[in-house]
PyMOL Python script that loads the backbone (N, CA, C, O; Angstrom):
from pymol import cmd

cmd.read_pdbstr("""\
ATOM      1  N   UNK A   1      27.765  -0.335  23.361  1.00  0.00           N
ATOM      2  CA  UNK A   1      26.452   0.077  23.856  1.00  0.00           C
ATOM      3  C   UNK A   1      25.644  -1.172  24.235  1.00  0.00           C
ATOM      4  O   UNK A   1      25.744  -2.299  23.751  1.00  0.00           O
ATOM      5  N   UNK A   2      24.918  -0.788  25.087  1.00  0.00           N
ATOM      6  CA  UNK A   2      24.013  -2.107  26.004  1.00  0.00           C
ATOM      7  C   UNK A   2      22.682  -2.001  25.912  1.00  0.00           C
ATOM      8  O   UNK A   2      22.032  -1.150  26.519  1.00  0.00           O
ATOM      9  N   UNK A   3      22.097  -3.054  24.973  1.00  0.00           N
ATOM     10  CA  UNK A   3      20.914  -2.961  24.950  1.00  0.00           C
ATOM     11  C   UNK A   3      19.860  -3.826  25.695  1.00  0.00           C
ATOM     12  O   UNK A   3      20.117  -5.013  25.893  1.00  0.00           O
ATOM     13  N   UNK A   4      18.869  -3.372  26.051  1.00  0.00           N
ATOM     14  CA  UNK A   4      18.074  -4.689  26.802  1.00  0.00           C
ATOM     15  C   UNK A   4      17.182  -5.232  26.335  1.00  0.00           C
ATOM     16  O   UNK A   4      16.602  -4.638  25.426  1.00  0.00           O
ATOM     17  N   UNK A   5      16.707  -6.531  26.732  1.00  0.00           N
ATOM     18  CA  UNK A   5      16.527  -7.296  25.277  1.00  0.00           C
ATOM     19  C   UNK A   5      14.991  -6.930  24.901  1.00  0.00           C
ATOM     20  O   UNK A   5      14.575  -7.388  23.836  1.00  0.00           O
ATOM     21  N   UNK A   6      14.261  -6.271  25.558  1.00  0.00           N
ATOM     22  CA  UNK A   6      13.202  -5.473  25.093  1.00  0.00           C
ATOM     23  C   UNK A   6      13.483  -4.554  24.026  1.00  0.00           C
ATOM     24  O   UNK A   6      12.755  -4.256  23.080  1.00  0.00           O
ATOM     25  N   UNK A   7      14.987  -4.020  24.389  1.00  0.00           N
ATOM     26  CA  UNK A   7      14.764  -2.829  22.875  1.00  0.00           C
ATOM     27  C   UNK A   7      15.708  -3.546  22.085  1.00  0.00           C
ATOM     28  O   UNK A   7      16.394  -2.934  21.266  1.00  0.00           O
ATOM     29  N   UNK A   8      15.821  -4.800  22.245  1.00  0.00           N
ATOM     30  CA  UNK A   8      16.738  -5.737  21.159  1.00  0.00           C
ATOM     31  C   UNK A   8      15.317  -6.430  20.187  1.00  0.00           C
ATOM     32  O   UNK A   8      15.447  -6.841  19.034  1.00  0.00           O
ATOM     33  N   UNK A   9      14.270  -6.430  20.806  1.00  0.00           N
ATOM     34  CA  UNK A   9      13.572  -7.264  20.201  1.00  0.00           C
ATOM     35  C   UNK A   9      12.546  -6.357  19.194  1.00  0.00           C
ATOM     36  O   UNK A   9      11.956  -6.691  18.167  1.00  0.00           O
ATOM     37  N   UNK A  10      12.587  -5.067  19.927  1.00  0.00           N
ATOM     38  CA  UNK A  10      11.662  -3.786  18.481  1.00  0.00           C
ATOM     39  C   UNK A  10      12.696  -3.629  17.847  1.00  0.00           C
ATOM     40  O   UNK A  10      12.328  -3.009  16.849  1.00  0.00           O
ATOM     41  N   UNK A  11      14.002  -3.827  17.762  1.00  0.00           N
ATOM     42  CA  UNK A  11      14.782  -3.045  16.453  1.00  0.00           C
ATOM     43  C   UNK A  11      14.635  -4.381  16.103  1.00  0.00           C
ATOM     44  O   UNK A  11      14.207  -4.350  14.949  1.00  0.00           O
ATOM     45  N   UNK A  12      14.762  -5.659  16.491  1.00  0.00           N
ATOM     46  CA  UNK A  12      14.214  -7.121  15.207  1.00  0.00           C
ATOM     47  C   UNK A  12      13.111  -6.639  14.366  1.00  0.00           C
ATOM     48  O   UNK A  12      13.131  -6.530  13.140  1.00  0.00           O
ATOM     49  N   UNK A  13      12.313  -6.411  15.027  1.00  0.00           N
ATOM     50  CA  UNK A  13      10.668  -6.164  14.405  1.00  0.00           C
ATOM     51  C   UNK A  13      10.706  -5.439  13.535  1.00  0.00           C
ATOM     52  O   UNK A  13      10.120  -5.657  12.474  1.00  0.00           O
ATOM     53  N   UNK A  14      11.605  -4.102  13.838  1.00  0.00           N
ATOM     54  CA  UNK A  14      11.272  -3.069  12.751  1.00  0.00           C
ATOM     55  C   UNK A  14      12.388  -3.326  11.540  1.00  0.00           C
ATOM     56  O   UNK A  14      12.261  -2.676  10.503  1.00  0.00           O
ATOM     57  N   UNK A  15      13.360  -4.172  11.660  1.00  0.00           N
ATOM     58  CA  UNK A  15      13.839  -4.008  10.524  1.00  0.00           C
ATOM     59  C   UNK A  15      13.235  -5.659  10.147  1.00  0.00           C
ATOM     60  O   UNK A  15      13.927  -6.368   9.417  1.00  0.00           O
ATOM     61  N   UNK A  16      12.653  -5.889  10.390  1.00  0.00           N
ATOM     62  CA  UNK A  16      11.889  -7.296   9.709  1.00  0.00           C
ATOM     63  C   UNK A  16      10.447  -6.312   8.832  1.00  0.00           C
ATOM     64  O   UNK A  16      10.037  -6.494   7.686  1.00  0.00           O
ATOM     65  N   UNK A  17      10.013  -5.417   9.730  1.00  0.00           N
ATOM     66  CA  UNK A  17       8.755  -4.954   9.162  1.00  0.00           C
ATOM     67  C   UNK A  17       9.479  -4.130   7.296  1.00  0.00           C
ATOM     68  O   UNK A  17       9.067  -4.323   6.152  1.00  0.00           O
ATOM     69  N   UNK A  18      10.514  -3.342   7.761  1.00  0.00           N
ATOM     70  CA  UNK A  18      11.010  -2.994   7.051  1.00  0.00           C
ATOM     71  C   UNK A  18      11.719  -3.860   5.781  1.00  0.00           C
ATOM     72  O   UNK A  18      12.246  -3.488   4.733  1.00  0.00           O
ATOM     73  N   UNK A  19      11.604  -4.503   6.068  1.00  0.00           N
ATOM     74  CA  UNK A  19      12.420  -5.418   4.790  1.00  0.00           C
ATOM     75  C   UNK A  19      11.324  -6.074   4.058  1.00  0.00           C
ATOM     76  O   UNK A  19      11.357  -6.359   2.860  1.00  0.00           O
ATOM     77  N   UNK A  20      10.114  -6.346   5.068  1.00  0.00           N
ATOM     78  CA  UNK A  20       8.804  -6.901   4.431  1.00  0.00           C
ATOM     79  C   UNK A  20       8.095  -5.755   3.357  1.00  0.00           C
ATOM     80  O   UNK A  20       7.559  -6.244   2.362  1.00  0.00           O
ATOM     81  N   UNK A  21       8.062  -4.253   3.503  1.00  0.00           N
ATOM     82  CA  UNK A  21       7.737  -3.446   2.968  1.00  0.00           C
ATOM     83  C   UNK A  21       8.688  -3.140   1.660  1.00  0.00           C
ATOM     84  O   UNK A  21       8.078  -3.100   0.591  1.00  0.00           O
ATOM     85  N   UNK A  22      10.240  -2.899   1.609  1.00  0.00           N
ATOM     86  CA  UNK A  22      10.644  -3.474   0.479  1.00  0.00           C
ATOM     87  C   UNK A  22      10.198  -4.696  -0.312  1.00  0.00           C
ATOM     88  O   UNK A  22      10.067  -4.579  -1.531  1.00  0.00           O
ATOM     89  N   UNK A  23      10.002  -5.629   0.166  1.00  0.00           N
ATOM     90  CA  UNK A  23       9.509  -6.740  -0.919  1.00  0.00           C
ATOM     91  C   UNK A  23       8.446  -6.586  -1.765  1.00  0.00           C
ATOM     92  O   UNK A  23       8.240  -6.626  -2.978  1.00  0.00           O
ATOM     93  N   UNK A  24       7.498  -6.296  -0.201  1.00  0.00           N
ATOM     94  CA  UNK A  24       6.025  -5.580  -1.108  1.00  0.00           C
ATOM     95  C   UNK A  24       6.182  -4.497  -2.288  1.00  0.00           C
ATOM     96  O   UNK A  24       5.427  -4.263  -3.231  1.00  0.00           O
ATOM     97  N   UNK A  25       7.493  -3.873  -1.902  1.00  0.00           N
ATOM     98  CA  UNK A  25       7.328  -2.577  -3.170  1.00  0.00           C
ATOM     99  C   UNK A  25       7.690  -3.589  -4.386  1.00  0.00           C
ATOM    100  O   UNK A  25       6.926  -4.084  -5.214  1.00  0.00           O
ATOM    101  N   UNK A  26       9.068  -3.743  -4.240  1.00  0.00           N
ATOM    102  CA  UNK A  26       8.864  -4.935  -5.921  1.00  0.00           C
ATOM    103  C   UNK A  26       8.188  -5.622  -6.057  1.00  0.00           C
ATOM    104  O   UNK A  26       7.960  -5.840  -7.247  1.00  0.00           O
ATOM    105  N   UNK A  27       7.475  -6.356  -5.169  1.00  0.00           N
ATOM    106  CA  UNK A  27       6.101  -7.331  -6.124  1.00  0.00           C
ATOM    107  C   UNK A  27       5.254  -6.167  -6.620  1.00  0.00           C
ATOM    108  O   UNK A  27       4.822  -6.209  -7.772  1.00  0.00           O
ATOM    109  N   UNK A  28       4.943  -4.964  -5.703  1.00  0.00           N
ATOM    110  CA  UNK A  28       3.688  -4.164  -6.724  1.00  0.00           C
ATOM    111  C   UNK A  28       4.800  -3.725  -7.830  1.00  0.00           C
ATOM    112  O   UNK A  28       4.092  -3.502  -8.812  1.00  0.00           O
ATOM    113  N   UNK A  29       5.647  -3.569  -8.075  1.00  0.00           N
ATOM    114  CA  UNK A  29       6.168  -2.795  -9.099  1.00  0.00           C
ATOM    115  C   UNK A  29       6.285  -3.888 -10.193  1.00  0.00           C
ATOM    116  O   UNK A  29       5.893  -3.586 -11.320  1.00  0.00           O
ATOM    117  N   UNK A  30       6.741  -5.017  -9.991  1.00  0.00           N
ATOM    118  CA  UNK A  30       6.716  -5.928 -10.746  1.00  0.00           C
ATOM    119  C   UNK A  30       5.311  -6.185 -11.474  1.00  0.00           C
ATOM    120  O   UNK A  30       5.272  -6.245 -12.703  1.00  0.00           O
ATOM    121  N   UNK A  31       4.144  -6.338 -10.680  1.00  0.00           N
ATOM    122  CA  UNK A  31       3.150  -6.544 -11.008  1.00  0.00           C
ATOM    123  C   UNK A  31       2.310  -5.140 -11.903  1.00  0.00           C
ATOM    124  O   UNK A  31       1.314  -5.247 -12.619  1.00  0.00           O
ATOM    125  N   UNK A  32       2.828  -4.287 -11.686  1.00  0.00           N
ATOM    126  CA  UNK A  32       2.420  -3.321 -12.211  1.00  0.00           C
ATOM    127  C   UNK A  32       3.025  -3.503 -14.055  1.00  0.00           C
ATOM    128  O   UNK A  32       2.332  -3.566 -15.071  1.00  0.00           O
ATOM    129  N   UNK A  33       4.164  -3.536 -13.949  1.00  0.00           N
ATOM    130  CA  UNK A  33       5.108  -3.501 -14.895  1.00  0.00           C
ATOM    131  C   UNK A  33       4.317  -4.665 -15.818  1.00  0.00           C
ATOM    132  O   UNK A  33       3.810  -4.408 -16.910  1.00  0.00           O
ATOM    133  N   UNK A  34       4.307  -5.733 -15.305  1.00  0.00           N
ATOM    134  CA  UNK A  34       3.613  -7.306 -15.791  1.00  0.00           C
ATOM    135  C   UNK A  34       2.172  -6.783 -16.675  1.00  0.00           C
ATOM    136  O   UNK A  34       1.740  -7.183 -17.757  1.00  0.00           O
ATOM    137  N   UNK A  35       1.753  -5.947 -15.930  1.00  0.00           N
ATOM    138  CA  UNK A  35       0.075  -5.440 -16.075  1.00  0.00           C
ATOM    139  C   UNK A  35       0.265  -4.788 -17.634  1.00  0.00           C
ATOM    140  O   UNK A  35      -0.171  -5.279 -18.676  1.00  0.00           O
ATOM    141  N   UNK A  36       1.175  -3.328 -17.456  1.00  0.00           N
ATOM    142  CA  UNK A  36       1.508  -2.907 -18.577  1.00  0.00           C
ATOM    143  C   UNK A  36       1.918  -3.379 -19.558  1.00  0.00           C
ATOM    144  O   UNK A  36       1.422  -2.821 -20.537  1.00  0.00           O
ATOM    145  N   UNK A  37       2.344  -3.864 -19.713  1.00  0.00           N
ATOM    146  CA  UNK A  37       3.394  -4.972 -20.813  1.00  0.00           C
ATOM    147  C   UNK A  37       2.243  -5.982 -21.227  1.00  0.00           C
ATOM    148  O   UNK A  37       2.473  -6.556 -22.291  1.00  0.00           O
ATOM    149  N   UNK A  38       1.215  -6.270 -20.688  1.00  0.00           N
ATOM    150  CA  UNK A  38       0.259  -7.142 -21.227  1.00  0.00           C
ATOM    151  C   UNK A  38      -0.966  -5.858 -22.056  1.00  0.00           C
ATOM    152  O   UNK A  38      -1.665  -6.214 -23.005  1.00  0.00           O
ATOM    153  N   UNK A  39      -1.000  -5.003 -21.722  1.00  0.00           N
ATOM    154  CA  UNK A  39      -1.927  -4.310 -22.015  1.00  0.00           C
ATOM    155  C   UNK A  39      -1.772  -3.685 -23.434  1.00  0.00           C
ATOM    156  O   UNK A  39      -2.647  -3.444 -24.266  1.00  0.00           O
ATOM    157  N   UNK A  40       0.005  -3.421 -23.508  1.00  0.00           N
ATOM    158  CA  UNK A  40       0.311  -2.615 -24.767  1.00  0.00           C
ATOM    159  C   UNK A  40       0.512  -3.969 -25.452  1.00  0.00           C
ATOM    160  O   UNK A  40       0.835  -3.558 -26.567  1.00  0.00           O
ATOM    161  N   UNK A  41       0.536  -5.088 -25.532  1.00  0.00           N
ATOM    162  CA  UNK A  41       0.611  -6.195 -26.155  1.00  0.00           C
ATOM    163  C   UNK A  41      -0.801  -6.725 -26.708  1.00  0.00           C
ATOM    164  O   UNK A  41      -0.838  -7.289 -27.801  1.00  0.00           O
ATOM    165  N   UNK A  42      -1.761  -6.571 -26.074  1.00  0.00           N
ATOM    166  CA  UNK A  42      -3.017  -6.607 -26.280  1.00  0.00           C
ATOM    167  C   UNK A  42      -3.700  -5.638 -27.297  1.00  0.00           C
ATOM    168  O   UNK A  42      -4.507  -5.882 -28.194  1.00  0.00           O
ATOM    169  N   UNK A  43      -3.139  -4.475 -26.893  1.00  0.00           N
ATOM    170  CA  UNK A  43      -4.270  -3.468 -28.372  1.00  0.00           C
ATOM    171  C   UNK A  43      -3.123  -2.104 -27.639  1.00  0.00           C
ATOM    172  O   UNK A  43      -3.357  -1.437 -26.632  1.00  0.00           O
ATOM    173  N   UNK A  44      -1.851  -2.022 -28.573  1.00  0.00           N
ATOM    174  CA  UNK A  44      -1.069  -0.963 -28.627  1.00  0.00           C
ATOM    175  C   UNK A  44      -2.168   0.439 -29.034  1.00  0.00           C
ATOM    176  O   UNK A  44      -1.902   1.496 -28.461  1.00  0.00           O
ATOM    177  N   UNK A  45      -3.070   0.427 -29.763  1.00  0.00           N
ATOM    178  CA  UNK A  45      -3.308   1.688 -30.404  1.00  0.00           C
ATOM    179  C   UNK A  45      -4.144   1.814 -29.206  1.00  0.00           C
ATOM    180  O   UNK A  45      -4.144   3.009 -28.909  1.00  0.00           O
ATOM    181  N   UNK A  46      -5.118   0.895 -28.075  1.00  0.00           N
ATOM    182  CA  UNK A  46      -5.875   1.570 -27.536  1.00  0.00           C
ATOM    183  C   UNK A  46      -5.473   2.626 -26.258  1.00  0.00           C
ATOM    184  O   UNK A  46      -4.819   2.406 -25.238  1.00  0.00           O
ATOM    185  N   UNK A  47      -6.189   3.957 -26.780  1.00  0.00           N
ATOM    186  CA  UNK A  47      -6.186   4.991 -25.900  1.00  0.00           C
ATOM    187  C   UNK A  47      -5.933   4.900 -24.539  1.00  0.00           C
ATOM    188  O   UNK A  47      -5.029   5.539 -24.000  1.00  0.00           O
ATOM    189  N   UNK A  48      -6.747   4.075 -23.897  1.00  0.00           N
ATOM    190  CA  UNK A  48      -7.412   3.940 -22.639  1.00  0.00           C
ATOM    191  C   UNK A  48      -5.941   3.166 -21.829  1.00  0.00           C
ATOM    192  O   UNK A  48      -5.531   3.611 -20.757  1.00  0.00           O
ATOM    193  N   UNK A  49      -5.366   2.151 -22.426  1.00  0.00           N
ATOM    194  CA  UNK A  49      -4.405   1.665 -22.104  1.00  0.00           C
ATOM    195  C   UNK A  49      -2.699   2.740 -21.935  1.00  0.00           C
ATOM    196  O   UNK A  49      -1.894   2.896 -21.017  1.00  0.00           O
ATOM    197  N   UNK A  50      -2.797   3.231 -23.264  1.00  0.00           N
ATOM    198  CA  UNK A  50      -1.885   4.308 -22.754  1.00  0.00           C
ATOM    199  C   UNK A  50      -2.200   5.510 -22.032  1.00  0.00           C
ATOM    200  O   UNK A  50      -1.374   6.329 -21.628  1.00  0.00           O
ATOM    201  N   UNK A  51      -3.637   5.569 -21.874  1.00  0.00           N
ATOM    202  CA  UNK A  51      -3.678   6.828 -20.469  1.00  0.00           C
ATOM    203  C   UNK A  51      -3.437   5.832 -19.224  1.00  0.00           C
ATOM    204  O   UNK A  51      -2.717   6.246 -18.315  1.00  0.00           O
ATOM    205  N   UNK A  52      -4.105   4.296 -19.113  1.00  0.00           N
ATOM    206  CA  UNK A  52      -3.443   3.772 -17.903  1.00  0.00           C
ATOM    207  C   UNK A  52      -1.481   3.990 -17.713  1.00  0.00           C
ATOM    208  O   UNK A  52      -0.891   4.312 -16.682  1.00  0.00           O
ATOM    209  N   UNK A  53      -1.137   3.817 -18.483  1.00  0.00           N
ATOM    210  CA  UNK A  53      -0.016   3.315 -18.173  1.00  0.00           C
ATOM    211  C   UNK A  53       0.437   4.919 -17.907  1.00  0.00           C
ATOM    212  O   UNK A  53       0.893   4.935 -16.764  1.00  0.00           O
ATOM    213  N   UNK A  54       0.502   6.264 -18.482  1.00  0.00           N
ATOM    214  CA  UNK A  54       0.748   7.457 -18.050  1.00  0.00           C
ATOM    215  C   UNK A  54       0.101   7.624 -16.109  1.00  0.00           C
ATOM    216  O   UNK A  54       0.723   7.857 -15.073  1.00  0.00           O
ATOM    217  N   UNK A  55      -0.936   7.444 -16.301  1.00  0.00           N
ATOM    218  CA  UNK A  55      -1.612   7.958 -14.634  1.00  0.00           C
ATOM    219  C   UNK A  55      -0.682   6.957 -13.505  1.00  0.00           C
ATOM    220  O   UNK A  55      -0.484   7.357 -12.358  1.00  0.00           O
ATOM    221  N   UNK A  56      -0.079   5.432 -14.067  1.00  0.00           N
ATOM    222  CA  UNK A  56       0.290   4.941 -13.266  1.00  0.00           C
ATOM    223  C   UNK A  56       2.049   5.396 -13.038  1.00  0.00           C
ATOM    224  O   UNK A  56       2.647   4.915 -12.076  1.00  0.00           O
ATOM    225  N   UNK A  57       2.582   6.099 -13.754  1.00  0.00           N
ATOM    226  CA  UNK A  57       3.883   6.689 -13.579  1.00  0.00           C
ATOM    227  C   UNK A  57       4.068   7.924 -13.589  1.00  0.00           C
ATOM    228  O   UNK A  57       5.201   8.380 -13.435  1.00  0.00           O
TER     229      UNK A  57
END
""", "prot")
cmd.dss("prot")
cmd.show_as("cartoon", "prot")
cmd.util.cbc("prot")
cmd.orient("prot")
């Protein structure tokens, strides 16, 4: 199949955009994860922290 280099250069883009949006998901997930793990380390019994960490999963 023959592509021309106009539609060679949006399927670059979109799987560049696309691979940029995976990354972004593990840094927020990471950072999320990071967040939690400091919070129940900080004051396990408080409430407020384990309703965060429920609303966020």
């Amino acid at each position: 199949m023959i592509y021309s280099r106009f539609e060679l250069i949006i399927m670059k883009e979109l799987i560049s955009v696309e691979a940029n949006q995976q990354q972004l998901l593990y840094s927020i997930r990471y950072v999320l994860t990071f967040a939690i793990r400091l919070l129940l380390l900080v004051d396990i019994t408080d409430d407020n922290a384990f309703q965060l960490q429920v609303r966020l999963f």
